[in-house]
C-alpha positions in Angstrom: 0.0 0.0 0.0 1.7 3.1 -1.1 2.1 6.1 1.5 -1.1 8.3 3.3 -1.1 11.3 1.3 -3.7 12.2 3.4 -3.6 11.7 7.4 -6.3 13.1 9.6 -5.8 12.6 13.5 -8.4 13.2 15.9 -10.2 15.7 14.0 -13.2 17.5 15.7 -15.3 20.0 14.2 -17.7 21.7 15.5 -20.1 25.0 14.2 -21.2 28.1 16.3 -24.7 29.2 15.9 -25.7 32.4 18.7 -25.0 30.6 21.9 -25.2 26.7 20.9 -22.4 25.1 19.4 -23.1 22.4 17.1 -20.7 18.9 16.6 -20.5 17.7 13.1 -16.9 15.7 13.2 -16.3 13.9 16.6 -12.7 12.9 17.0 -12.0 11.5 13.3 -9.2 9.7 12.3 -8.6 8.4 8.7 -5.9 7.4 5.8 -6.0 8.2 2.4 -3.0 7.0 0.7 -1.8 8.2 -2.6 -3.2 7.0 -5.6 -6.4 6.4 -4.1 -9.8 6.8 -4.9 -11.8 7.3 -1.9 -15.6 7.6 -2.3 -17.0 9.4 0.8 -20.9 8.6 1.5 -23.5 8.7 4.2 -26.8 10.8 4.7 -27.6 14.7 4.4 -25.6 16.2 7.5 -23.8 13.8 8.3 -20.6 16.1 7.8 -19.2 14.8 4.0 -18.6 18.0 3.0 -17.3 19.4 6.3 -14.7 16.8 5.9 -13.5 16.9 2.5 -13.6 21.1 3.6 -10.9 20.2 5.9 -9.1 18.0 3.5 -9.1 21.0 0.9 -8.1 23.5 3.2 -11.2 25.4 2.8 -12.3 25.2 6.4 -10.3 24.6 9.4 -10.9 22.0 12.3 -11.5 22.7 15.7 -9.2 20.4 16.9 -6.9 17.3 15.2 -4.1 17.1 12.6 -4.4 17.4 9.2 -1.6 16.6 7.4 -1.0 16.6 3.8 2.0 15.3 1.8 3.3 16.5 5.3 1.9 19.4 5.5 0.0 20.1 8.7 -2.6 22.0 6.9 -3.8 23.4 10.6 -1.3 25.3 11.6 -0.9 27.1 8.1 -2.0 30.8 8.5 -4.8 32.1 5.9 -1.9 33.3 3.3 0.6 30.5 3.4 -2.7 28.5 3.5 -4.3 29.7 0.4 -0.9 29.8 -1.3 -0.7 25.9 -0.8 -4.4 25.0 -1.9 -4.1 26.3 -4.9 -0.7 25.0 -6.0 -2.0 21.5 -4.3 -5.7 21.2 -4.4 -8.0 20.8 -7.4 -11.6 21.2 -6.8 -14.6 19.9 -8.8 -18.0 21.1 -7.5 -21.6 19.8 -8.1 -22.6 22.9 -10.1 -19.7 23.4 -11.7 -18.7 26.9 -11.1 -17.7 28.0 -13.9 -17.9 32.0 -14.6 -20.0 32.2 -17.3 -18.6 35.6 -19.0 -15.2 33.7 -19.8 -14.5 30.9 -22.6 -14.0 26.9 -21.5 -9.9 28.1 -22.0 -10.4 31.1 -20.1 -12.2 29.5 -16.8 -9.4 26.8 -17.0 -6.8 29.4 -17.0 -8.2 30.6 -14.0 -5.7 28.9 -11.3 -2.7 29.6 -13.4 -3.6 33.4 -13.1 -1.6 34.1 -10.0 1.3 31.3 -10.7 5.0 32.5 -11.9 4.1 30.6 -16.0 4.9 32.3 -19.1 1.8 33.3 -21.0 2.9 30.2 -22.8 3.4 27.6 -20.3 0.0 28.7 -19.0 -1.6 27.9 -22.6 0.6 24.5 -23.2 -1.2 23.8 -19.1 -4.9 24.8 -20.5 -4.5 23.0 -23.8 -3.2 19.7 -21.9 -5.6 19.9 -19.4 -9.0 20.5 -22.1 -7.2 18.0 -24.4 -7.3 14.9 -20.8 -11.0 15.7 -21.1 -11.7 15.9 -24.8 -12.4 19.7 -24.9 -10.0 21.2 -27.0 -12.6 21.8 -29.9 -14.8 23.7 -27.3 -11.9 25.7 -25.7 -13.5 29.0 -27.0 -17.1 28.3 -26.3 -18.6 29.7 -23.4 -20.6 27.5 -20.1 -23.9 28.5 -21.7 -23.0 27.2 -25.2 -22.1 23.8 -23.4 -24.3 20.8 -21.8 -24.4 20.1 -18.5 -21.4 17.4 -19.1 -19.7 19.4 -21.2 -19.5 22.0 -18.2 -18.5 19.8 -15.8 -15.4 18.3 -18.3 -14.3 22.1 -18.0 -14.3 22.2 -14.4 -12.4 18.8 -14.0 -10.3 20.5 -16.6 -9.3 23.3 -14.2 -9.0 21.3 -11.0 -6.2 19.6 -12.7 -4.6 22.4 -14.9 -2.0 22.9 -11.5 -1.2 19.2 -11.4 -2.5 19.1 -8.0 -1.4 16.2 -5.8 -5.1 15.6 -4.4 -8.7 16.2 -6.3 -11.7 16.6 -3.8 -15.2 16.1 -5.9 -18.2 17.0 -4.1 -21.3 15.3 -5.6 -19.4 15.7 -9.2 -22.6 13.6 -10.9 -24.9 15.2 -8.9 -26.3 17.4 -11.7 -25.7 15.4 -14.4 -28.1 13.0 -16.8 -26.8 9.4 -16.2 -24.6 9.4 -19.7 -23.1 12.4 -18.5 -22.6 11.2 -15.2 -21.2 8.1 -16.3 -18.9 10.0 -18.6 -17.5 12.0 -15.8 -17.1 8.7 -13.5 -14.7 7.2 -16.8 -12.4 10.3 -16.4 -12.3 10.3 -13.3 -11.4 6.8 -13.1 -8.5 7.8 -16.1 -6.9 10.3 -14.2 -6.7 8.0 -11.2 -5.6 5.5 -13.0 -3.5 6.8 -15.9 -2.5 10.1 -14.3 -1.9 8.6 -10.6 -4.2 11.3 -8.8 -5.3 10.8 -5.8 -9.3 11.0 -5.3 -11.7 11.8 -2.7 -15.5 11.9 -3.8 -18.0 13.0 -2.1 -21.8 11.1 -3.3 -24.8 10.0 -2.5 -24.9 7.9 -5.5 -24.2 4.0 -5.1 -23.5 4.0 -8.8 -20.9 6.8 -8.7 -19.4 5.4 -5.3 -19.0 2.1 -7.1 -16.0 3.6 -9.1 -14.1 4.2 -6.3 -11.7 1.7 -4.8 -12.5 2.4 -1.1 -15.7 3.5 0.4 -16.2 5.1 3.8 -19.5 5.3 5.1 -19.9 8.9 7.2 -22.7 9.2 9.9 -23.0 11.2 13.3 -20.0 12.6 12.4 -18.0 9.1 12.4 -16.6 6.9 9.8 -17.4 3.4 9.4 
């Protein structure tokens, strides 16, 4: 089994609403090791999203480790930790996110804005990254000229345009017909696969979750 590239260690977290505070991790502890593809499942509120939040960097725990290719991602302050996510992190939402006034190339170019590339290294990175997932002839079209699958292969497209070391997918088919949806599940399983990235998914679906060589079960706030 290769190394964790992911280890979280007693990881609580807990929300703060007026004068009640409200648990939704409870001392969590979990390996992801790299290569993997980790599907994360388990009812509304049980705290899926919360934890791949933490995993991403976009929320911190209240308490716990989590350490990324040995990074303790905790201690990071909010600079030096949105430095990191976004040379380390690729994102793939339900909805896509995609800003709908730029082009497929331009919305994949997005990450690479603030990097140190030459305007051309930035478009050999766009060009590779629409050409993983068969976009290259729709590189100037923009979101609303696309389907629904079409959108989503941008998105995947700019999650990976920084050759990140870990891709967090929250409900990635969630919006998606089931040919589209299957469609994104085959390139996600390619760039696990053929491109060695390392994969946690966030689903409700059994079909989608299916894809993935591990399954954790989340509820109460604990893994099973």
């Amino acid at each position: 089994m290769n190394q964790p590239i992911v280890q979280i260690r007693n990881v609580t977290k807990n929300y703060q609403r007026d004068d009640f505070e409200i648990p939704v991790l409870q001392n969590l502890s979990i390996d992801v090791p790299e290569g993997e593809f980790l599907a994360l499942m388990g009812p509304s509120g049980s705290g899926k999203t919360t934890l791949l939040n933490l995993i991403a960097g976009i929320d911190r725990p209240t308490s716990g480790s989590i350490v990324i290719s040995g990074m303790d991602i905790a201690t990071l302050g909010e600079s030096a930790l949105a430095k990191w996510r976004a040379s380390h992190i690729g994102f793939i939402f339900q909805f896509y996110n995609l800003l709908p006034v730029l082009t497929a190339y331009e919305n994949v170019e997005l990450p690479l804005i603030l990097t140190h590339l030459s305007k051309k290294e930035k478009r050999e990175h766009v060009e590779a990254a629409l050409n993983v997932v068969g976009l290259t002839d729709r590189m100037h079209h923009y979101p609303r000229q696309l389907s629904g699958g079409q959108e989503q292969r941008v998105a995947i497209a700019r999650a990976v345009v920084t050759d990140p070391v870990l891709i967090v997918a929250d409900e990635p088919t969630g919006d998606l017909d089931k040919k589209s949806a299957d469609e994104i599940l085959i390139l996600l399983d390619r760039l696990n696969k053929e491109f060695k990235k390392t994969i946690v998914m966030v689903t409700h679906d059994p079909h989608a979750a299916a894809r993935a060589h591990t399954i954790q079960h989340l509820d109460k706030g604990e893994l099973s």
